[in-house]
ROPA-89087 format. One line per field, with one value per residue (C-alpha): residue number from 1; residue in one letter; x, y, z. Coordinates in pm, whole numbers, plus 50000, padded with zeros to 5 digits. Example, Ala and Ser with C-alpha at 12.3 -4.5 7.8 and 13.67 -1.06 7.14 Angstrom:
BEGIN
n	1:2 $
res	a:s $
c1	51230:51367 $
c2	49550:49894 $
c3	50780:50714 $
// end
This chain:
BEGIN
n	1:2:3:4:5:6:7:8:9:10:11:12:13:14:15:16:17:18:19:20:21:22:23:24:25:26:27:28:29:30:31:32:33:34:35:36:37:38:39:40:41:42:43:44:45:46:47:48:49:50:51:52:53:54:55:56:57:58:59:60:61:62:63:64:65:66:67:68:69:70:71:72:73:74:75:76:77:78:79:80:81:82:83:84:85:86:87:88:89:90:91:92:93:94:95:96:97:98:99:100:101:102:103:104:105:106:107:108:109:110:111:112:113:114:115:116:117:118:119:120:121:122:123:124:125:126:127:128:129:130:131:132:133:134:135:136:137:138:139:140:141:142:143:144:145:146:147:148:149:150:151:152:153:154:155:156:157:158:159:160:161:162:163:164:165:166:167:168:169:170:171:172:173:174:175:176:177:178:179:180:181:182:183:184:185:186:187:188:189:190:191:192:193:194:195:196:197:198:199:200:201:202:203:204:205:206:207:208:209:210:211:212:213:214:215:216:217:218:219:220:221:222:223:224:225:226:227:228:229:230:231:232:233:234:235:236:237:238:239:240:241:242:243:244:245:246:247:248:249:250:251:252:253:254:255:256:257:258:259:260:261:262:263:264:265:266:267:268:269:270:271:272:273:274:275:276:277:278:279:280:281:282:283:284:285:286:287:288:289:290:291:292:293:294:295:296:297:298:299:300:301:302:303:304:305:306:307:308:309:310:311:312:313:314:315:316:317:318:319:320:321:322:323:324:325:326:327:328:329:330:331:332:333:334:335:336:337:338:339:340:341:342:343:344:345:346:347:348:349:350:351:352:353:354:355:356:357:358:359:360:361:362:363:364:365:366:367:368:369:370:371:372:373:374:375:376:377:378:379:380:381:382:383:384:385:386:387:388:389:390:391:392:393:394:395:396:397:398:399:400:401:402:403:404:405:406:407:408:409:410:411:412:413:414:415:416:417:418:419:420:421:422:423:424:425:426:427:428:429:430:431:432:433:434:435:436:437:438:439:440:441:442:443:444:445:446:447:448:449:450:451:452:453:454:455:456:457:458:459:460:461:462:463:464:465:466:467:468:469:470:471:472:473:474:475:476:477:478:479:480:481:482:483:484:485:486:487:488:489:490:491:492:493:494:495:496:497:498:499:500:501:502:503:504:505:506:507:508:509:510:511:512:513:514:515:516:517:518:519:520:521:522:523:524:525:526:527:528:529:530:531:532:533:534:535:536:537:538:539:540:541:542:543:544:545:546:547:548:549:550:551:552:553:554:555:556:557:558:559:560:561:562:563:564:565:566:567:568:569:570:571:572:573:574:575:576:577:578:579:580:581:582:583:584:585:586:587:588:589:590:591:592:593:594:595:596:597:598:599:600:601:602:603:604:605:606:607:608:609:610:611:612:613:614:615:616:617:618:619:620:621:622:623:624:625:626:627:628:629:630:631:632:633:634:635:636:637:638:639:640:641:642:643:644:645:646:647:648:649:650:651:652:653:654:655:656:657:658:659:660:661:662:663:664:665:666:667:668:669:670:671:672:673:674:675:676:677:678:679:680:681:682:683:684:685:686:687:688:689:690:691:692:693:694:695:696:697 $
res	x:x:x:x:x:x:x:x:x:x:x:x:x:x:x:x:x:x:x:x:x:x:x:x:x:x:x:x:x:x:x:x:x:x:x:x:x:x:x:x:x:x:x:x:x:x:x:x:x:x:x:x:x:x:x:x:x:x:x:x:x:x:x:x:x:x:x:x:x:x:x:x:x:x:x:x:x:x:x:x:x:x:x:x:x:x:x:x:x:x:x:x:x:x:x:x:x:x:x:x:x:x:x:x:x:x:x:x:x:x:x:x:x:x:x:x:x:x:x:x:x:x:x:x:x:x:x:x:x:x:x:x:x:x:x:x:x:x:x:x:x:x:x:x:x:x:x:x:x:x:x:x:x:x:x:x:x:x:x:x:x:x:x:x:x:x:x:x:x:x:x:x:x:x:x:x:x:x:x:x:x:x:x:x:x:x:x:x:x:x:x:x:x:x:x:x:x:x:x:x:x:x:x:x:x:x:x:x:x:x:x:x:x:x:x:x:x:x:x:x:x:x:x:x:x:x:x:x:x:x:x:x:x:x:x:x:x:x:x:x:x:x:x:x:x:x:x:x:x:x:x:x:x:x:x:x:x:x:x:x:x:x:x:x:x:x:x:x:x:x:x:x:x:x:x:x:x:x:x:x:x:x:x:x:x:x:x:x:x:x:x:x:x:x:x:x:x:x:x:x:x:x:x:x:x:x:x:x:x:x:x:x:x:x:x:x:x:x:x:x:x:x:x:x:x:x:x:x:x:x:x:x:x:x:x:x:x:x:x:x:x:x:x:x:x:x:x:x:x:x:x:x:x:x:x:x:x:x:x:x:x:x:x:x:x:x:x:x:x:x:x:x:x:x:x:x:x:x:x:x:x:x:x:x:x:x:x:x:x:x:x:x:x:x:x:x:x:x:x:x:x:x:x:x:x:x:x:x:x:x:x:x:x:x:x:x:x:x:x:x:x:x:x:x:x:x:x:x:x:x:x:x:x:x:x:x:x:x:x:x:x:x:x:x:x:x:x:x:x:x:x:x:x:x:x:x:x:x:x:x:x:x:x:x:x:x:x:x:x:x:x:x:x:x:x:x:x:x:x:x:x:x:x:x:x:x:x:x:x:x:x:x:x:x:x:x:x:x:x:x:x:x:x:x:x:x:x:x:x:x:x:x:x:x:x:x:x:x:x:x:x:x:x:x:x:x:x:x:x:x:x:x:x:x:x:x:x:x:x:x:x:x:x:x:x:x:x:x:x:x:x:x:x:x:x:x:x:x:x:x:x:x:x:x:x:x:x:x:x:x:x:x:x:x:x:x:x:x:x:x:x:x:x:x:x:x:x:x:x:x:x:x:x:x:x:x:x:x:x:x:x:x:x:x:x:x:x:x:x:x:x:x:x:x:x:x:x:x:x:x:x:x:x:x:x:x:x:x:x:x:x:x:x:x:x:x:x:x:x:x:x:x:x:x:x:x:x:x:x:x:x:x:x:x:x:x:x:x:x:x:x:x:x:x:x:x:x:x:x:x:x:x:x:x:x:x:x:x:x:x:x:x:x:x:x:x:x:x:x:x:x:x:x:x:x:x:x $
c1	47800:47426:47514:47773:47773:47892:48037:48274:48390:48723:48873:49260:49541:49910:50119:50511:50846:50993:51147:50984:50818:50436:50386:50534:50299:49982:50108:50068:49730:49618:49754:49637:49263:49247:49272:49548:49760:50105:50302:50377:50736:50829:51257:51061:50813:50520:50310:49925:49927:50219:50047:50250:50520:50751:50627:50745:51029:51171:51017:50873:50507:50385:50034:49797:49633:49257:49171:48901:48926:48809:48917:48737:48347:48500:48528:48879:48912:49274:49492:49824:50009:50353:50651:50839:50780:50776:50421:50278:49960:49875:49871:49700:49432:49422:49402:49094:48888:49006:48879:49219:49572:49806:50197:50456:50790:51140:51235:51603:51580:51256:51075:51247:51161:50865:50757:50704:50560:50272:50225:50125:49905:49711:49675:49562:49321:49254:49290:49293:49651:49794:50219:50370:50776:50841:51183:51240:51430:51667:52024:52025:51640:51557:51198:51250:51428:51170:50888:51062:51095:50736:50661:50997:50953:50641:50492:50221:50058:50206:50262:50345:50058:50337:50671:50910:51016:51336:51523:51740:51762:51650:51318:51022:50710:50555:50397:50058:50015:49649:49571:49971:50008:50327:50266:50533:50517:50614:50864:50754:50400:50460:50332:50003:50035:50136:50138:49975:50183:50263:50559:50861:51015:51283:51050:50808:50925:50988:50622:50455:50624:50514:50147:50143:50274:49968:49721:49822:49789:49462:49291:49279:48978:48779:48681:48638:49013:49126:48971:49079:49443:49449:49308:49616:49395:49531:49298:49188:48983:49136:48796:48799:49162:49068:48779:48937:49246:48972:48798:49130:49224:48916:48942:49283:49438:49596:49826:49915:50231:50269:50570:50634:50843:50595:50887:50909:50570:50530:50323:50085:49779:49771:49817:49492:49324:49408:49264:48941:48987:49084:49057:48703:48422:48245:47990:48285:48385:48252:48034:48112:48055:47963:47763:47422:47408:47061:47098:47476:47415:47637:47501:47624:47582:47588:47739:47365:47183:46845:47029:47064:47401:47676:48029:48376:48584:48937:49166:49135:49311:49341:49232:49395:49060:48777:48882:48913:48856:48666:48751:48474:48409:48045:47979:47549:47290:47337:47442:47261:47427:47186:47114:47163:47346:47431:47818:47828:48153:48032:47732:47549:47416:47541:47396:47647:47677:47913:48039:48348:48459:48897:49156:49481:49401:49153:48824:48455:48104:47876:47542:47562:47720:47634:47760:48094:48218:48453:48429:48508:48284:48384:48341:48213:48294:48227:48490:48722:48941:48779:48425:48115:47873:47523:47162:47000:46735:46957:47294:47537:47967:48200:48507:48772:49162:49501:49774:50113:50294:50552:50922:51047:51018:51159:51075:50954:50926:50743:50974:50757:50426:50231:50377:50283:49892:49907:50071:49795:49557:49814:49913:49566:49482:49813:49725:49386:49498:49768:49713:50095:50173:50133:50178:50246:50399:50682:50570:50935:51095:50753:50877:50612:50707:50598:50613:50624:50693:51067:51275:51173:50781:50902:51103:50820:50558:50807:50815:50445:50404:50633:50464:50085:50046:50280:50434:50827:50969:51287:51352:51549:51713:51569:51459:51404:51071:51185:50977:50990:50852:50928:51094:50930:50586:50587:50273:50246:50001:49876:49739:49628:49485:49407:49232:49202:48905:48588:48554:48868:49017:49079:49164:49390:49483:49690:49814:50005:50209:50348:50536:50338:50492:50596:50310:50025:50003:49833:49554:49392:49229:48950:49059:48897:48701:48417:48351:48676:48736:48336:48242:48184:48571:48708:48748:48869:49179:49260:49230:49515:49696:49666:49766:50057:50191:50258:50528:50783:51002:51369:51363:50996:50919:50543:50527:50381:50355:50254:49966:49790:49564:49365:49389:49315:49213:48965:48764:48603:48233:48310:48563:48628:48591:48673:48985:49093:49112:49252:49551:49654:49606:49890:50058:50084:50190:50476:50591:50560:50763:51046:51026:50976:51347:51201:51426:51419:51305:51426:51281:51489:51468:51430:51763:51852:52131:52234:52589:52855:53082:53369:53215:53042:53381:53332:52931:52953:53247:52976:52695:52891:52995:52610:52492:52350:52305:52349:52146:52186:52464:52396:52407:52118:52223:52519:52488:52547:52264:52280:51970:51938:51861:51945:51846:51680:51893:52178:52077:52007:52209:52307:52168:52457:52696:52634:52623:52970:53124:52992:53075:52682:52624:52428:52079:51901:51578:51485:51105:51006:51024:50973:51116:51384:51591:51835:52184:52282:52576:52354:52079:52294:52383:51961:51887:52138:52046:51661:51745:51942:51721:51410:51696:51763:51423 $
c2	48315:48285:47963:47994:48030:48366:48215:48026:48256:48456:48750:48757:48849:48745:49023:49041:49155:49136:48762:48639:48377:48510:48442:48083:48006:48140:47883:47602:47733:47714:47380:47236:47361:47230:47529:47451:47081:47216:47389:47722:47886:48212:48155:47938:48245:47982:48146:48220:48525:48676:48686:49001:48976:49178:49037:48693:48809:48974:48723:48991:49082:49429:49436:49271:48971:48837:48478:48301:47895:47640:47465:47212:47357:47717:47958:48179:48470:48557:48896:48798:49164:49326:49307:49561:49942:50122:49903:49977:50099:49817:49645:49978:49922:49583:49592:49818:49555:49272:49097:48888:48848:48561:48800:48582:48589:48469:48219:48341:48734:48698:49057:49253:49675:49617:49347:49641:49847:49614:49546:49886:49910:49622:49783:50119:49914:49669:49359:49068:48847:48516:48485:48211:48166:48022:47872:47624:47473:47728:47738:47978:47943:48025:47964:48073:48419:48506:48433:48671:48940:48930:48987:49245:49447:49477:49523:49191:48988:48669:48335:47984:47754:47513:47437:47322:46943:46985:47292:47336:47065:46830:47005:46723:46851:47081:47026:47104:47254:47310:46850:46768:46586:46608:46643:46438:46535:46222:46409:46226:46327:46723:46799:46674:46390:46408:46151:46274:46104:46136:46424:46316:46220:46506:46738:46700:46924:47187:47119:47165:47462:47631:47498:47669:47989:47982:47905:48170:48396:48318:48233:48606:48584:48292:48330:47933:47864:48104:47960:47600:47781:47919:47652:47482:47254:47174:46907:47152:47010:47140:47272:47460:47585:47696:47881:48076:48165:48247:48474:48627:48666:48829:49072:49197:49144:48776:48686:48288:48215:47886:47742:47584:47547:47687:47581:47228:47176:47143:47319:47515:47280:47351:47699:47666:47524:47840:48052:47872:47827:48154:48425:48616:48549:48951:48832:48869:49191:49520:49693:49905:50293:50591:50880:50919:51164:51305:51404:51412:51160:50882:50531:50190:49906:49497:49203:49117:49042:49191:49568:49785:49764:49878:49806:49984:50040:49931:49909:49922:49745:49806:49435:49380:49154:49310:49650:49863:49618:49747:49509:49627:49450:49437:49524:49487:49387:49192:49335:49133:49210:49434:49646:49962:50153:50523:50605:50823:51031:51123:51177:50947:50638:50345:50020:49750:49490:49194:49078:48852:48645:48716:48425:48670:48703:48445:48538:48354:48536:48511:48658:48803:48885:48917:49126:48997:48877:49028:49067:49270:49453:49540:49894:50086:50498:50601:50380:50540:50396:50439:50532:50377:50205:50201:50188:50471:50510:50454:50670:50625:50701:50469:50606:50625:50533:50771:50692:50821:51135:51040:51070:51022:51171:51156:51355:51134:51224:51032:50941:51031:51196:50900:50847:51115:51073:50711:50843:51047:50786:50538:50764:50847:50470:50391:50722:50543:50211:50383:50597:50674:50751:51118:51287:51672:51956:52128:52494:52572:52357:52240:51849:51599:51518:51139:51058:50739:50545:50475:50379:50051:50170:50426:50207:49923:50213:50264:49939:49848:50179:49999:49670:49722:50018:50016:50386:50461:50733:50859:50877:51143:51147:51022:51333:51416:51508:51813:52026:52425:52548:52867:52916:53271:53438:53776:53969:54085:54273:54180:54475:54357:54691:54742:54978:54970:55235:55032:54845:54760:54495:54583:54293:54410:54194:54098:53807:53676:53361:53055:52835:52479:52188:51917:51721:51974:52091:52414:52548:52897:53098:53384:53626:53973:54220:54437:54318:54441:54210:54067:53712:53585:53711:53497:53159:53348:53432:53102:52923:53183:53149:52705:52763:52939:52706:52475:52665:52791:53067:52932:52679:52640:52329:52299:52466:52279:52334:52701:52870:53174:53420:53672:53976:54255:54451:54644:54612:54822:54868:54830:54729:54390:54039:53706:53668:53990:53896:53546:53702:53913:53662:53469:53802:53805:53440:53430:53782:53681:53343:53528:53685:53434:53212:52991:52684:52303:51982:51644:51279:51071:50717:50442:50215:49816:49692:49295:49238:48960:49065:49079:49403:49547:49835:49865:49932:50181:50362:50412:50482:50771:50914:50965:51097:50881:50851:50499:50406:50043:49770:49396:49029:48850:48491:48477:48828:49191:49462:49859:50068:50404:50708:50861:51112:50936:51138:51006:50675:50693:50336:50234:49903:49858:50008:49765:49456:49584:49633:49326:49034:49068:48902:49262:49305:49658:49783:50145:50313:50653:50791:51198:51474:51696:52005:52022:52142:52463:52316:52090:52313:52574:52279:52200:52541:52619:52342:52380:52770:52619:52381:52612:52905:52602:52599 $
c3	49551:49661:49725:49976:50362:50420:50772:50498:50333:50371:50144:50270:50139:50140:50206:50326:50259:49911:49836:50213:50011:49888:49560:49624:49917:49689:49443:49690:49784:49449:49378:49731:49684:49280:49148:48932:48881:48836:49068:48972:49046:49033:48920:48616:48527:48583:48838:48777:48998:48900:48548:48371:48184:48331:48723:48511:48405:48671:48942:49156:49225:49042:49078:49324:49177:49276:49278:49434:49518:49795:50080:50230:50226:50273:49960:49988:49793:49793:49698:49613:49725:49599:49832:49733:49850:49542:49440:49845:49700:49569:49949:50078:49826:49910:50249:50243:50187:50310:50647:50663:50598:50603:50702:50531:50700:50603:50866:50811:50859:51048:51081:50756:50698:50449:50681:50917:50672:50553:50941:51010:50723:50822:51150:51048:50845:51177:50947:51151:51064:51117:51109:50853:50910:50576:50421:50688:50472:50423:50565:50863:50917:51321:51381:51728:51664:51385:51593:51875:51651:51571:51908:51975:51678:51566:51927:51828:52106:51941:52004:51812:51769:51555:51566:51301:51293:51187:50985:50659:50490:50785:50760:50765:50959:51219:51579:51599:51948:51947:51907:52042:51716:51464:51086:50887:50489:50281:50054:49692:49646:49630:49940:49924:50186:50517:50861:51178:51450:51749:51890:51862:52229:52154:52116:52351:52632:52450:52278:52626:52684:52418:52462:52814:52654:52385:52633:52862:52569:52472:52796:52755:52503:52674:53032:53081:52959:53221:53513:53457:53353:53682:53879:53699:53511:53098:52979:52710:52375:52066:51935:52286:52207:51882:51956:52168:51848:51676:51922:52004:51603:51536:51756:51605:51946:51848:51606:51580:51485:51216:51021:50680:50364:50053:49821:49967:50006:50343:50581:50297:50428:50830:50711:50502:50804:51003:50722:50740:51100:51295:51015:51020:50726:50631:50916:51193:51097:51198:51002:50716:50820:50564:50510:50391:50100:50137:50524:50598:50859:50932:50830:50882:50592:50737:50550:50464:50148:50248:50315:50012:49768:49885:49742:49729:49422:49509:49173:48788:48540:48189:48017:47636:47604:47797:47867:48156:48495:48765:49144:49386:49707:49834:50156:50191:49973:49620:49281:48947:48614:48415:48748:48763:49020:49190:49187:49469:49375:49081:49155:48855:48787:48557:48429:48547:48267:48317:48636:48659:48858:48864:48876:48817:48475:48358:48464:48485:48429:48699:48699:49057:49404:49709:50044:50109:49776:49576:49184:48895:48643:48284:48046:48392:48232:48667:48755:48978:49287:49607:49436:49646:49409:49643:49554:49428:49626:49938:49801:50086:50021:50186:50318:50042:50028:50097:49894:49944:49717:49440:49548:49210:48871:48461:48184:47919:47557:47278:47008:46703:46660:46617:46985:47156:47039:47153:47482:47574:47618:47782:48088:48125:48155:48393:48610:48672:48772:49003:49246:49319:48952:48886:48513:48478:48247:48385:48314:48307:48106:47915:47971:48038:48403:48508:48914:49092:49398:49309:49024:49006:48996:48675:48503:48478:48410:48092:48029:48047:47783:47573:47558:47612:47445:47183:47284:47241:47431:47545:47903:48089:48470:48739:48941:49301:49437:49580:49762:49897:50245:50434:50814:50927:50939:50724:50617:50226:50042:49694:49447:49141:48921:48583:48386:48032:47917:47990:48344:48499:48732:49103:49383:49654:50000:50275:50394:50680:50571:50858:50846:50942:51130:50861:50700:50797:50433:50322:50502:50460:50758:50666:50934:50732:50928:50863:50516:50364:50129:50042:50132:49769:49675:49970:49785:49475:49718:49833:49468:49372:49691:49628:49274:49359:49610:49265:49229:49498:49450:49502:49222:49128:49326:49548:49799:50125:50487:50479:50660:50490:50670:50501:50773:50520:50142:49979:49674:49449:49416:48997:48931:49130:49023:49147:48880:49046:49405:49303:49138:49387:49616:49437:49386:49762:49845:49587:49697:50075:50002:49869:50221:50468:50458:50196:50176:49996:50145:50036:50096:50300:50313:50556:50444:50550:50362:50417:50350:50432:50684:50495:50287:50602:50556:50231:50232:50528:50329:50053:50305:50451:50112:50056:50342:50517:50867:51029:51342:51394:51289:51379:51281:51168:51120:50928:50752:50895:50870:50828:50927:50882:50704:50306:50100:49796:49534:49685:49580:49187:49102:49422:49334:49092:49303:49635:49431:49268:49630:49758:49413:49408:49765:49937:49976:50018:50033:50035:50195:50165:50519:50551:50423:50554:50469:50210:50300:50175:49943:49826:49776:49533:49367:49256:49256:48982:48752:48765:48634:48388:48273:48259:48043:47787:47674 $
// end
């Protein structure tokens, strides 16, 4: 990409709510900009970026896909994201290290919970957006009311720059409110041709309207269109109007709002002009900040070739053809294949041999690329999510990426032995590509425990074992992520002494366990006076106190929110060793827990379910009978919604069970939201069977 303007460049991505419309609208990018010459389509298993089988099969998005086109003289390189919560790291990862996103919206339910979700994701990232309402064309689209609930619930200093021509099935073109000039798609040629005209005399007070609107917005960002605003002049140029979108985009404190029907074809092309228009190239954004390795110092890296390498590792992928993939973005200097370069995490350097260009999953060797590209490298052994890949002589780590904790869990069992050796290497291989997918043996029961996101996420982790790898394995129930905290402060000693005719074992403490507010985690406080317990036996305590918090002592579950302090013990002069201290250090914490009100936390999750009216009885009847707690009923066109809150092992099948109630007309979607206390009923009731499980074996 040596060749390329970095000013024209843009690395977005497409990210939404599940079924708002992305994969569809990547399609028409693709075919638009040459990349392909046949439409894709999801319901027909088609698609080039939904490129797995089971993403095919089940016509949903599973893992983000990387593609790189043109448009125009600008080069695009494009993430195609999940929708659905249970794959969200795959937009977290994504988002990381993107400048851009295009938010898709359904023009019917306008701003939809995972809608939300990816919002604030972008913003915790500061990603710069532009808002597409897509499936005018549907019946019950409102342009107007999505665009409001942009603004309403996601708190976004929005406004149109298009309007729809038209809706449902009289959808025919958009108003371009930055030249006053109406795009009419001729319907025959797939999209690809279009009128510029003039507004439509209906249309054109309503058009004006909405021009003020924008340019009040965005008179905000350009000091020139506010005086003339105010001075009540509006002869504005539209490379004046866009200039200041762009300044106001940029700056992540604009978001224009655009319209179109991806499935019909019409509106895919203004869109593309926004991207290249109003989105930032890697020269807009700010500069990347890390930490210099030698001196601790912070350091900042530029989207500039002549600054040494730097690049971010953002997601593996196991290849059948090539291998393991490694997706880095480069954030300063250039990267030639054959170089070699200093993985910062690992502390080690690595010759990088091929370097790919990715479309989904075709990909194209290049011999190099340069700060603000993104590319893939093949056979890397230091690859690692989040790793920094920088110059040796300059060694530098990037910030890295949070992901959130499993909610979810099965035991899984390989079928036959030739299984379980193949299995080995498989989960080891899925665990790298995915950050949210945990593997670990239950100590009590000795089952292999898999964890994921939901049980969508398990059950195509299953699946992919199945297919790619060639493992068969029995699956058992879907299990909660349960976890165990305490509700007092207590103080316990630990004693750990043994003497067995040579030198013995002596490690003897106290420790004052609190309870932490929810989310703080673990955190251990030296608070030891006059060298009771020595300074080198100190971490010794806290591994044992950390290791013990695997496992609480009501049902075995981690523990979390719990402060330790070490106020106390002795040692002796002989005898004492750091496996000493660390045992009774555990010794302490489990005997404390037992102490302290321990009690079980669930996750609860965020709940919408869409239903017709005529089962809006029926749904809440089921709601009720699973604990949920409803905070807000409405209409949203002509369906009902239910917000509120569940516990997530009250909702093992509920899938089958709403379509069943509703002739298969409902709609839900479920997002991990926190995690709360378990009723007491409820709590006897896990309690018991965890003993019983860990007697049986």
């Amino acid at each position: 990409m040596a060749d390329f303007d970095l000013n024209k460049v843009r690395n977005i991505g497409i990210i939404a709510h599940i079924d708002a419309g992305k994969t569809t609208t990547t399609e028409r990018i693709l075919y638009y900009t040459g990349k392909t010459h046949k439409l894709g389509e999801v319901h027909d298993g088609t698609t080039i970026t939904d490129w797995m089988p089971q993403e095919r099969e089940r016509g949903i998005t599973i893992t983000a896909a990387a593609i790189t086109t043109s448009w125009n003289d600008y080069v695009i390189n494009i993430i195609d994201t999940p929708g659905h919560v249970d794959f969200t790291a795959e937009v977290e990862r994504s988002l990381r290290v993107l400048d851009g996103a295009v938010v898709v919206f359904d023009g019917v339910q306008g701003v939809e919970p995972q809608s939300e979700t990816v919002w604030r994701q972008a913003d915790r990232y500061s990603v710069p957006r532009i808002a597409y309402v897509n499936k005018m064309d549907r019946t019950g689209v409102d342009f107007y009311m999505s665009a409001a609930s942009i603004r309403e619930k996601l708190g976004a200093n929005s406004a149109p720059i298009q309007l729809p021509v038209g809706a449902e099935d009289k959808f025919k073109g958009l108003i371009d409110l930055v030249d006053m000039k109406a795009r009419i798609w001729r319907g025959e040629e797939l999209g690809a041709k279009f009128d510029i005209v003039e507004i439509p005399a209906d249309m054109r007070a309503r058009a004006k309207e909405y021009r003020d609107k924008m340019i009040e917005k965005i008179s905000d960002f350009d000091e020139k269109i506010m005086k003339r605003y105010v001075a009540g002049i509006a002869d504005f140029t539209a490379a004046e109007l866009r200039a200041a979108i762009r300044k106001g985009v940029v700056s992540g404190k604009f978001f224009p709002i655009l319209c179109g029907s991806s499935y019909k074809n019409k509106g895919v092309q203004p869109m593309l002009d926004a991207v290249a228009w109003y989105l930032p190239s890697p020269l807009d954004v700010k500069e990347i900040a890390g930490t210099d390795i030698l001196t601790g110092e912070p350091v900042v890296r530029h989207a500039d070739n002549e600054e040494p390498f730097s690049a971010l590792m953002f997601k593996i992928q196991s290849d059948p053809f090539v291998g393991k993939l490694s997706f880095f973005r480069v954030y300063s200097g250039v990267l030639r294949s054959g170089d070699t370069v200093y993985f910062a995490k690992k502390k080690t350097t690595e010759r990088i041999g091929r370097i790919l260009r990715m479309h989904a999953d075709k990909r194209e060797e290049i011999k190099q690329v340069t700060a603000g590209d993104i590319a893939a490298t093949v056979a890397v052994k230091n690859a690692s999510v989040g790793e920094t890949m920088c110059d040796a002589d300059h060694p530098m780590i990037l910030e890295g990426m949070k992901f959130p904790d499993p909610v979810i869990s099965i035991a899984i069992e390989p079928k036959s032995k030739e299984d379980e050796e193949k299995m080995g290497i498989a989960m080891s291989r899925l665990a790298e590509e995915d950050q949210t997918f945990r593997i670990k043996t239950d100590e009590e029961t000795a089952q292999l425990i898999i964890s994921g996101m939901g049980e969508l996420h398990l059950e195509i982790i299953v699946d992919r074992l199945r297919r790619e790898f060639n493992v068969q394995a029995n699956i058992g129930r879907p299990q909660v992520a349960y976890r165990e905290t305490i509700k007092k402060a207590v103080e316990e000693e630990g004693k750990f002494i043994r003497q067995s005719g040579g030198r013995g074992q002596y490690g003897h403490v106290w420790l004052k366990l609190e309870p932490q507010p929810m989310g703080k985690g673990f955190e251990f406080v030296d608070a030891v006076k006059q060298g009771r317990v020595p300074k080198e036996y100190i971490p010794a305590v806290e591994k044992g106190c950390r290791e013990a918090m695997d496992s609480g002592s009501l049902a075995g579950f981690p523990m979390v929110d719990v402060k330790v302090t070490l106020i106390d013990g002795s040692f002796h002069e002989v005898d004492s060793s750091e496996i000493a201290f660390k045992i009774a250090g555990a010794m302490a914490l489990r005997a404390g827990c037992k102490k302290a009100a321990p009690f079980l936390m669930e996750p609860i999750m965020k709940f919408e379910v869409l239903t017709p009216e005529v089962n809006m009885g029926d749904v809440i009847g089921d709601l009720n009978s699973r604990r949920a707690k409803i905070s807000e009923m409405g209409s949203r066109g002509n369906v009902r919604f239910i917000k509120g809150a569940v516990p997530l092992s009250e909702m093992f099948g509920y899938a089958t069970a709403v379509r069943s109630i509703s002739q298969g007309r409902a709609f839900f979607t479920l997002e991990p939201s926190h995690y709360a206390e378990v009723p007491a009923n409820v709590a006897k009731t896990v309690i018991e069977k965890r003993t019983q499980a860990a007697e049986a074996v």
